[in-house]
N, C-alpha and C positions, 0 to 999 in steps of 0.2 A: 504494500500500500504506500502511496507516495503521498508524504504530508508537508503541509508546511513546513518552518524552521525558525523558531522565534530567537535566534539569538539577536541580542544587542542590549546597549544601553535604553533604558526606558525612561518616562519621569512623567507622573500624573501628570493629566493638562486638567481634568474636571470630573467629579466624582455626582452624582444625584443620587441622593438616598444616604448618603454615607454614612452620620450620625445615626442614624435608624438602621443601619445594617449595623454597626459597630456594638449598640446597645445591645441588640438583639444576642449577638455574640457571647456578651457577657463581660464588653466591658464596661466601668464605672460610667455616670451622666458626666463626671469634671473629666474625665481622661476622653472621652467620647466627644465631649464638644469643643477640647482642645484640639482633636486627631484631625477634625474637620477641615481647619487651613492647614495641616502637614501636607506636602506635596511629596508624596511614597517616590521613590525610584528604585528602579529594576535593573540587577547588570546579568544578564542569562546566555548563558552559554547551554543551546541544545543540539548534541550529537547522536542522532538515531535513536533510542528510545532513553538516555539517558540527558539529566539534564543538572546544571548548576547555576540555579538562580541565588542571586547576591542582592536584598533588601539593601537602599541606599537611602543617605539623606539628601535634600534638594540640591545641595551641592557636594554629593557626589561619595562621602564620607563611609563605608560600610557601617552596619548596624548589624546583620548578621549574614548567615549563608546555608543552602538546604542545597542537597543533593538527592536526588531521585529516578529510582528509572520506573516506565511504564508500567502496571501492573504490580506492584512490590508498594505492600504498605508502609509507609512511612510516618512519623511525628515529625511535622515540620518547628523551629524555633522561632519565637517571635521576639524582635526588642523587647527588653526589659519585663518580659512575660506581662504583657498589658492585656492577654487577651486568653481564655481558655484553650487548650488547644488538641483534639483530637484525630487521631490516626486519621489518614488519607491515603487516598489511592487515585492514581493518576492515569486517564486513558484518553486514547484520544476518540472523536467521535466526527459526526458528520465526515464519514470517508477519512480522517486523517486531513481534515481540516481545521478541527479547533481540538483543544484540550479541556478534560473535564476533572477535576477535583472534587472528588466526591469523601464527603468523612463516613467512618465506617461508624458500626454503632447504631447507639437510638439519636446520634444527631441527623440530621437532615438539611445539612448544608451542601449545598451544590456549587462551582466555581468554574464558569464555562470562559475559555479565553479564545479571542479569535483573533486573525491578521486582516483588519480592514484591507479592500481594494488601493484605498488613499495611502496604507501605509501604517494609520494608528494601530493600537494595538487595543482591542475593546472585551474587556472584563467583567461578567454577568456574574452577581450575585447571588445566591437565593438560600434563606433561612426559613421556613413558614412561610409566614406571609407577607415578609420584609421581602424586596429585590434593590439591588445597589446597580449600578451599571457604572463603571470606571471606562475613561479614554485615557491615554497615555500615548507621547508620543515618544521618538527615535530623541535621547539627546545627540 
């Protein structure tokens, strides 16, 4: 199957929803309505089902680093553990056009990534009944 390849530098451009996905998550209202203006960056390196994404600050600083290949569950790390965090599994879907982050367990959080036509790189949420949708572009 012949997929996409998200490697690059990334960096939020605009998030909807995002406080309200954040909460939902299980982080604090003070830490969740801070997270709001953080602009997330992404440094990802993906080679055939194996991948290494590197969380950055807006200017560019690491925060932390996750390593994962397709299929193989993983606990990913979050800054400062701001956030719950349960096993995931990563696959890709639509043909091996987007990638899906699915938590194992009684969570029910979904995390669909795709490679816009234009280039962005666009990030579906889903918790319940919360959905976030993130764009990020190439820094």
């Amino acid at each position: 199957m012949a997929t996409v390849n998200f490697t690059g530098k990334w960096i939020e451009d605009h998030a909807d929803n995002k406080e309200a996905m954040l909460k939902k998550l299980g982080m604090s209202e003070e830490k969740a309505a801070g997270a709001v203006a953080f602009k997330m960056g992404f440094d990802i390196v993906h080679e055939g089902d194996n991948f290494t994404m590197t969380m950055l600050t807006p200017d560019g600083k690491e925060l932390c680093v996750n390593n994962f290949t397709m299929g193989v569950p993983m606990k990913p790390t979050v800054p400062d553990d701001s956030l719950p965090v349960h096993e995931m599994v990563m696959s890709y879907i639509e043909g091996g056009k987007a990638l899906r982050a699915k938590a194992t367990g009684d969570n029910d959080y979904i995390d669909d990534t795709y490679l816009e036509p234009n280039g962005d790189m666009r990030v579906v949420q889903k918790a319940g009944d919360v959905t976030c949708t993130t764009i990020y572009k190439k820094m």
